[in-house]
N, C-alpha and C positions, 0 to 999 in steps of 0.2 A: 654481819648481815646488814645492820643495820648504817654502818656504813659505806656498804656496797648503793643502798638504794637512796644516801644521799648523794655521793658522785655520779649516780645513774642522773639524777633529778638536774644536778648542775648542768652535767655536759647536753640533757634534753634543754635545759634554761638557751644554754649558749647556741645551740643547733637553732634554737627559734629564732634567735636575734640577727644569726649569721643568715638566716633565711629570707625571715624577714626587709632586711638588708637591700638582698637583689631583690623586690620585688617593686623598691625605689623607683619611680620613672622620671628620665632626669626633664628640667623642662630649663627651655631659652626663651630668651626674646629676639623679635625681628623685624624690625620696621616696628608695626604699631599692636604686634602681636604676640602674645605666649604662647609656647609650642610646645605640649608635652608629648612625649614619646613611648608609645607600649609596644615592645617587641613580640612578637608573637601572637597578635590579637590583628583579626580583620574584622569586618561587618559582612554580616549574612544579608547579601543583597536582596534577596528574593521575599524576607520576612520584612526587612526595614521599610521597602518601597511599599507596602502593605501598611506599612503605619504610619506614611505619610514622607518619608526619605526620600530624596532626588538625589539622584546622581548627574552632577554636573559635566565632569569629564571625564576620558578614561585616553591615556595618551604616554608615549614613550618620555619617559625623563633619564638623564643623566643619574642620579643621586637617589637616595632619599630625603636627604636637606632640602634638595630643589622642586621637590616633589610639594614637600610643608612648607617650607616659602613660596611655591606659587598661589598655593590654595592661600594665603594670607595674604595674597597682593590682590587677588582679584574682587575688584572695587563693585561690579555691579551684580553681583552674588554672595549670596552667607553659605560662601566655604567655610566649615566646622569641624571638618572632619578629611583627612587624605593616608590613601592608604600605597602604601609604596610595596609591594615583589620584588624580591631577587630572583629574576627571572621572570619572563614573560609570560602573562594570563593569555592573549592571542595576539596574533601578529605583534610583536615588540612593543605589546604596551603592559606599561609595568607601576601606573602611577595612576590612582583615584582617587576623583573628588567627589566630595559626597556635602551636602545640605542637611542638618539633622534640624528639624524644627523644636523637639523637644527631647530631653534625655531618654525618653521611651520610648521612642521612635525609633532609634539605631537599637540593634541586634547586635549582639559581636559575642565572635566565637576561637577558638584557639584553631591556630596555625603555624608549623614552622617556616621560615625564609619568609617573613612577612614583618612590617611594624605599622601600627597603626599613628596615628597624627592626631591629637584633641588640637584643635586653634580655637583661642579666646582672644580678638582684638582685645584691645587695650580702654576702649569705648564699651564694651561686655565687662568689660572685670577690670582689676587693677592690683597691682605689685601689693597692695595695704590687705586687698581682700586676700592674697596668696599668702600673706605673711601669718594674717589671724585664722588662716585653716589649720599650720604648722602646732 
């Protein structure tokens, strides 16, 4: 019995790790920007705009890479946040940019066929600060 509920205890150890794991979001750079990636997470527009969120665009893109690299190119807004659809929210657009002024502002909530976008220029954060979170 007694080791029945140590191999129980191991393979619960290892289900954690293996879990754990995917829960990973991987992140790139691009231009002057860090891009981490959450699949499955959007922003609850209706609560965010209430705590001070803008939404900057909402427009058809090709990708989702192209969706988070434009929100990092655009120079005369704090794009922070881009939410990319597989498949269209209305009329063929499938790509949102969002302004979060502070972390408590953005709402986000689960969804499937969605990923959401964190962007940190490189002027907000830096590879050192990425390194000593790890």
């Amino acid at each position: 019995m007694i080791l029945l509920v140590a191999i129980a205890e191991v393979l619960l150890v290892l289900g954690m790790a293996v879990e754990s794991d995917s829960f990973c979001s991987p992140m790139t750079f691009y231009k002057n920007c860090w891009i981490r990636r959450f699949p499955g997470l959007l922003i609850d527009l209706q609560e965010s705009q209430k705590r001070g969120a803008q939404v900057l665009k909402i427009y058809a893109e090709v990708s989702p890479q192209q969706c988070s690299r434009t929100c990092c190119l655009l120079r005369n807004v704090s794009c922070n946040l881009a939410v990319f659809y597989h498949g269209t929210i209305n009329e063929n657009m499938n790509c949102l940019h969002v302004s979060c002024p502070a972390l408590e502002s953005c709402i986000l909530k689960a969804r499937i066929n969605v990923i959401l976008y964190n962007i940190t220029t490189a002027s907000r954060g830096s590879e050192d600060d990425i390194e000593n979170e790890s």
